[in-house]
C-alpha positions in Angstrom: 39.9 298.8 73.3 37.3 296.2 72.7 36.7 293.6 75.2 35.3 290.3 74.5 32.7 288.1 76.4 34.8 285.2 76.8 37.4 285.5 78.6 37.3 289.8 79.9 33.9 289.9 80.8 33.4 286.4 82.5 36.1 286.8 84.6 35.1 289.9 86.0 31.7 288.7 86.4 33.2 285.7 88.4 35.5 288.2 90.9 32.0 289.9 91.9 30.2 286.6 92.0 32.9 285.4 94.0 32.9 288.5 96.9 29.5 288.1 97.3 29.7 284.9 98.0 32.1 285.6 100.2 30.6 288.7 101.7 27.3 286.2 102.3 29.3 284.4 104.3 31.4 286.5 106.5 28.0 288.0 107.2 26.4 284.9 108.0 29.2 283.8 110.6 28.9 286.9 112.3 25.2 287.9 112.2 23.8 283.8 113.0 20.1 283.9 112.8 17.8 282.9 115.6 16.1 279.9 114.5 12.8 278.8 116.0 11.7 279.3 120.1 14.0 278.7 123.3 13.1 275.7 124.9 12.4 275.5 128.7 12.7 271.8 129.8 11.2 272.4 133.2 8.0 273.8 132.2 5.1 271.4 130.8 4.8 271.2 127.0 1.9 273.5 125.4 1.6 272.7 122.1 1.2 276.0 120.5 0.3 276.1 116.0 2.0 278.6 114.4 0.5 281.8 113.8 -1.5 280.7 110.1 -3.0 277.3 112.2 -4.5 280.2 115.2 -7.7 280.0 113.5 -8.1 276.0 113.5 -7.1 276.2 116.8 -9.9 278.9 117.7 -12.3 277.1 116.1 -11.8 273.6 117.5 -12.6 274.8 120.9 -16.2 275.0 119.9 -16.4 271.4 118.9 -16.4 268.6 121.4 -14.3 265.7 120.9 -16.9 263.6 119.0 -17.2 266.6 116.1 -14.3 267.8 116.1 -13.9 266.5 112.5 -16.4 269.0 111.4 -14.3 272.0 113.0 -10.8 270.8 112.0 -11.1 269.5 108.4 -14.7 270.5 106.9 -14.8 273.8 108.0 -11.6 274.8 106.7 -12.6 272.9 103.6 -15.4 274.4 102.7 -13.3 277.8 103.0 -10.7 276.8 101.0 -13.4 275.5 98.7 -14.5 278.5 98.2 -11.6 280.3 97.5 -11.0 277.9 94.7 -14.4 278.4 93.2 -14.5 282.3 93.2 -14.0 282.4 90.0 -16.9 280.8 88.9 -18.8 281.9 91.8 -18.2 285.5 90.3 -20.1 284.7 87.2 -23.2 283.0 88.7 -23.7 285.3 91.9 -21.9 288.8 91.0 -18.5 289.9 92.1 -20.3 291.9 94.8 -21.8 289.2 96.7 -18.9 287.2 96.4 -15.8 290.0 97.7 -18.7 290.5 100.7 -18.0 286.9 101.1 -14.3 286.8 100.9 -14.5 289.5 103.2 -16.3 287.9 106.1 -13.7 284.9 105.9 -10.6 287.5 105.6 -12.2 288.9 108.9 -13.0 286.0 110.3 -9.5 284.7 110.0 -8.5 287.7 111.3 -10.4 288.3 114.3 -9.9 284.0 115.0 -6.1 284.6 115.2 -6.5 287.5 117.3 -8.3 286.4 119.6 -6.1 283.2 119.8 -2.9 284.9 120.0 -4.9 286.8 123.1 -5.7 283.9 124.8 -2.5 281.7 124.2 
């Protein structure tokens, strides 16, 4: 027996469409997920970045409050910069010089958030 698209096919494809949708559900009432952190009212507020801001937050503590410019926007700019120029940075200075380059900012983001996360 031959079965057509329209109407054999589409309605089986809408049963299973139709039980996930509802097996999405039924899982979602009984599994809830946590969603951000518990707040303690009586305790002072810390503002705390999240884990991909560590490394701003690192290196603003080297900066005092009249260059702190320089350590929260032109620093991370002139990383980011780079990262949008490696391509034709590869050309002019080798690929080499510039993975040793995205390197030492892979590690120092690394090591940054590291040693944030220890001190927070």
């Amino acid at each position: 027996m031959k079965k057509n698209f329209y109407p054999d096919y589409l309605i089986e494809i809408l049963f299973f469409i139709m039980i996930t949708f509802e097996l999405i559900i039924v899982l979602s009432l009984l599994f809830p997920p946590l969603i951000g952190r518990e707040i303690d009212f009586t305790s002072a507020y810390q503002p705390r970045p999240e884990w991909y801001y560590l490394w701003i937050f690192w290196l603003l503590r080297f900066f005092s409050t009249d260059r702190v410019f320089v350590g929260g926007v032109l620093i991370p700019f002139t990383l980011v910069a780079f990262l949008i120029c490696i391509p034709w940075l590869d050309k002019k200075i080798g690929w080499i010089t510039t993975a040793i380059i995205g390197l030492l900012f892979l590690l120092l983001f690394i090591i940054a958030t590291l040693i944030e996360i220890l001190l927070l």
